[in-house]
C-alpha positions as CSV (number, residue, x, y, z in Angstrom):
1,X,12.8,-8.6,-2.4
2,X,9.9,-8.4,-0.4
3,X,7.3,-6.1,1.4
4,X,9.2,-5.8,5.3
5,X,6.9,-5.6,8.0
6,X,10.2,-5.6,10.3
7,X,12.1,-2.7,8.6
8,X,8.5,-0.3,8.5
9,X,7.9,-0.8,12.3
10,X,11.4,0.1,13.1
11,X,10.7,3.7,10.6
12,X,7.7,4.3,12.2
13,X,9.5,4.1,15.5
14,X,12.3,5.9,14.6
15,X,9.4,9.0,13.3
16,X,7.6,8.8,16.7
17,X,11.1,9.0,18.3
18,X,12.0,12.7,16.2
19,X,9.1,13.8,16.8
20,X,9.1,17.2,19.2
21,X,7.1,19.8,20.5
22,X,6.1,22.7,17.5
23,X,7.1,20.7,14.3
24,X,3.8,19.7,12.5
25,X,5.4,17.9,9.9
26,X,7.7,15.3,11.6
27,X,4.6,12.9,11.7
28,X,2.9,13.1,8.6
29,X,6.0,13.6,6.8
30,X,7.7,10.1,8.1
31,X,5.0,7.9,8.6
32,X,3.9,8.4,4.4
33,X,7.9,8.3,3.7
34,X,8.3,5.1,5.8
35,X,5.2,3.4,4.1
36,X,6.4,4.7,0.4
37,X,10.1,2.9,1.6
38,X,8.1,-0.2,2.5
39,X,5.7,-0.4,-0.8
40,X,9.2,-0.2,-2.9
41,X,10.6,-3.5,-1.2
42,X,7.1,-5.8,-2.4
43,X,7.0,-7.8,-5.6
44,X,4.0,-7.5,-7.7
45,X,2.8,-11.2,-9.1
46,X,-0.1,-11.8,-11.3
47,X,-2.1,-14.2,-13.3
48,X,-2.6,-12.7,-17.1
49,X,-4.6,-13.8,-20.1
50,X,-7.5,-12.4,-22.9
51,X,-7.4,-12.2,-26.2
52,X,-5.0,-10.4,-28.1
53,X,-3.3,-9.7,-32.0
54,X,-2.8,-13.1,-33.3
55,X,-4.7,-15.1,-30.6
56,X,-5.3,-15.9,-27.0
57,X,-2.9,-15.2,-24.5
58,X,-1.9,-16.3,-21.2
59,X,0.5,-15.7,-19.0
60,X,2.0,-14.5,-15.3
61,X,3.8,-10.8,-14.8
62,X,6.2,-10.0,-12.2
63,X,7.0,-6.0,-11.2
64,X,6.5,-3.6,-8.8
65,X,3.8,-1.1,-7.0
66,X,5.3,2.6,-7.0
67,X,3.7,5.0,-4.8
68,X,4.4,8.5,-3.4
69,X,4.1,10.1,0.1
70,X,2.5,13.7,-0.6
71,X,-1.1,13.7,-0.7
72,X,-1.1,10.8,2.3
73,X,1.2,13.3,4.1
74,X,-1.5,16.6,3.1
75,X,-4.3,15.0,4.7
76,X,-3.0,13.6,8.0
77,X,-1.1,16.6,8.3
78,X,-4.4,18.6,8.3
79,X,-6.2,16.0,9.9
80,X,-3.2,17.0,13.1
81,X,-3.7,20.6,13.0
82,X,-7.5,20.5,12.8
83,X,-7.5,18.8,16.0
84,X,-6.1,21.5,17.8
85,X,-8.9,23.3,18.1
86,X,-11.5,19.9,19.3
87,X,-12.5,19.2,22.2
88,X,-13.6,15.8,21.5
89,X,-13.6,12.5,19.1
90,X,-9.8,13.9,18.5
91,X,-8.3,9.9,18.3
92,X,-10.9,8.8,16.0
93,X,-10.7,11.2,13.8
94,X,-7.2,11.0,13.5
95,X,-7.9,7.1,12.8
96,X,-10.2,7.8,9.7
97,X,-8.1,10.6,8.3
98,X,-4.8,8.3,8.5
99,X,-7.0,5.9,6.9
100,X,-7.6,8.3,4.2
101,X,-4.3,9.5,3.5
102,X,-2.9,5.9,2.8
103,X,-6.3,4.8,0.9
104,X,-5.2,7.9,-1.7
105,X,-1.4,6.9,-1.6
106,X,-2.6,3.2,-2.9
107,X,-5.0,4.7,-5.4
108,X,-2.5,6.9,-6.9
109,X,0.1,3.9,-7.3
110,X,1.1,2.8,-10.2
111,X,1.6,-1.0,-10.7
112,X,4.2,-2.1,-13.7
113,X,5.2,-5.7,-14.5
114,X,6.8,-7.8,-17.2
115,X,4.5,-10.4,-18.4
116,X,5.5,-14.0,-20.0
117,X,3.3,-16.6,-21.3
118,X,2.0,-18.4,-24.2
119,X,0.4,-16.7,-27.6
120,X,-1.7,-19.7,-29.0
121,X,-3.2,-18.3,-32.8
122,X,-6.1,-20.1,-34.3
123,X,-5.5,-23.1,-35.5
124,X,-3.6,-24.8,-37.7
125,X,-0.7,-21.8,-36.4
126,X,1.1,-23.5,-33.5
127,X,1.5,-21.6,-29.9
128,X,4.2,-19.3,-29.8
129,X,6.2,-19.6,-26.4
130,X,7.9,-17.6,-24.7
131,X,5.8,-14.7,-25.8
132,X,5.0,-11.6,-23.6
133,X,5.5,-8.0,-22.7
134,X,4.3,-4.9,-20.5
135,X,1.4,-4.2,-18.1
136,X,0.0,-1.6,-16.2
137,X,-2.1,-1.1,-13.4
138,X,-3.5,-0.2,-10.0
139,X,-4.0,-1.7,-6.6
140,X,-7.6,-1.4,-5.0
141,X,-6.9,-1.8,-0.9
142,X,-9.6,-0.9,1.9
143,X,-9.4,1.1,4.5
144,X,-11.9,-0.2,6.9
145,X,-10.0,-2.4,8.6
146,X,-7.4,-0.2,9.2
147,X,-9.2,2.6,10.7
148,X,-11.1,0.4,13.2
149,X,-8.0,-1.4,14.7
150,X,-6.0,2.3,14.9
151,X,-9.3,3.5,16.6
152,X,-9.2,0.7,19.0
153,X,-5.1,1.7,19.1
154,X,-5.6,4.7,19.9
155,X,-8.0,3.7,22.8
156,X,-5.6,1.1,24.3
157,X,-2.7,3.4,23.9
158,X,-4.9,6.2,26.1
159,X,-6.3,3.9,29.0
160,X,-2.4,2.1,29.2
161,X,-0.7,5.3,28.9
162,X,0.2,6.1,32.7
163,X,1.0,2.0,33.2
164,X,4.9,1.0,34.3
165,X,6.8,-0.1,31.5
166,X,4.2,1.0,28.5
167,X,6.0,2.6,25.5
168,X,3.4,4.0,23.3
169,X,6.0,4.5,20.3
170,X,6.0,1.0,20.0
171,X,2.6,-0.3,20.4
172,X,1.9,2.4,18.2
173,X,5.1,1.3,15.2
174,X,4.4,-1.9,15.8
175,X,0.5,-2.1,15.3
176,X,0.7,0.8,12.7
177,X,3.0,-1.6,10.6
178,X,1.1,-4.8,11.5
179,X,-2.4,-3.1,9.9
180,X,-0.4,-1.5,7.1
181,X,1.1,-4.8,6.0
182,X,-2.0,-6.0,5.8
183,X,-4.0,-3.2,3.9
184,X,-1.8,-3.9,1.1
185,X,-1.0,-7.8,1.3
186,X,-5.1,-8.4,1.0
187,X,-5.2,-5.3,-1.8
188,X,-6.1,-6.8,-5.0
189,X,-4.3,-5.5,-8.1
190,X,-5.6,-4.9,-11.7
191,X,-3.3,-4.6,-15.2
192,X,-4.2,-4.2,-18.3
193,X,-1.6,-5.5,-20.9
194,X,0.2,-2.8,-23.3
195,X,1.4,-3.5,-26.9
196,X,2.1,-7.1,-28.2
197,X,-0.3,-8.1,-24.9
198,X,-2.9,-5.3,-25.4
199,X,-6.3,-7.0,-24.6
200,X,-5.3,-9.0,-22.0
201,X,-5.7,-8.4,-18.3
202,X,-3.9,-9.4,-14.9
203,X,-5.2,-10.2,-11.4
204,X,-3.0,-10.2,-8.3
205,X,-1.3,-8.8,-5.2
206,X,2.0,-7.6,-3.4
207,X,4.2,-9.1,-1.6
């Protein structure tokens, strides 16, 4: 499997679509659903090593990046009903709070994989291979990038929205999915071995 840029823009379309008059929850709801859907589809690589019970270690893990859609939902949902009441800065608000919201769903995640690798004990013990086991760890992603181009969305969608032929659902699926791709593609993920492989550390990404 693999993280699908394709599948998330159709979601996000198909949220934008439901969404009608008097339901508050229909956006920040989906969107956070449709991204948790997306995270689920990436594989987790990574490069392992350090030194652990009975030697160095190296290795590479494989897994997964689980992350959940409630506290991204919270905060764009109050980010929608506190603009209700201004008169002004409305869209780029909206842009820094979505930026929010996801920046918390990645920092909450939870990043598992299966490591394999090489054990090599001091000498004259030989290396013992395969040898391996479990990590866990996090994803660190940044949300600046992704708050300046849905700012600069938000303003295209606004000065193009009375133009022949626009569809603002989506420009606004398809960019949304375009930047959230790539929040998480350049996040870079950190795992700390468990058990056998305690001591050791991983480096990586999603994809």
């Amino acid at each position: 499997m693999a993280l699908n840029k394709a599948q998330l823009q159709s979601d996000f379309e198909a949220v934008f679509e439901s969404m009608t008059d008097g339901n508050e929850d229909t956006f920040p709801n989906g969107i956070s659903a449709a991204v948790v859907t997306f995270v689920s589809g990436g594989v987790v690589s990574t490069i392992d090593a350090g030194t652990v019970t009975g030697g160095t270690y190296s290795g590479s893990g494989t897994g997964k990046l689980t992350v959940t859609a409630s506290a991204c939902a919270a905060i764009i949902k109050a980010a929608c009903t506190a603009m209700k009441t201004m008169t002004s800065g409305g869209d780029d608000y909206l842009a820094e709070e979505m930026g929010k919201g996801f920046k918390k769903m990645a920092d909450d995640g939870v990043v598992t994989t299966t490591v394999t690798g090489v054990l090599t004990p001091p000498p004259p013990a030989t290396p013992i291979s395969p040898y391996g086991g479990a990590a866990k760890g996090t994803i660190s992603c940044s949300e600046t990038t992704l708050v300046t181009k849905l700012k600069a969305l938000f303003q295209k969608m606004y000065n193009q929205r009375e133009e022949e032929g626009f569809d603002g659902n989506k420009e606004f699926a398809k960019e949304l999915a375009n930047e959230i791709n790539s929040f998480y593609t350049s996040g870079t993920i950190s795992t700390d071995g468990q058990g056998n492989i305690a001591g050791s550390s991983g480096s990586g990404s999603i994809s």
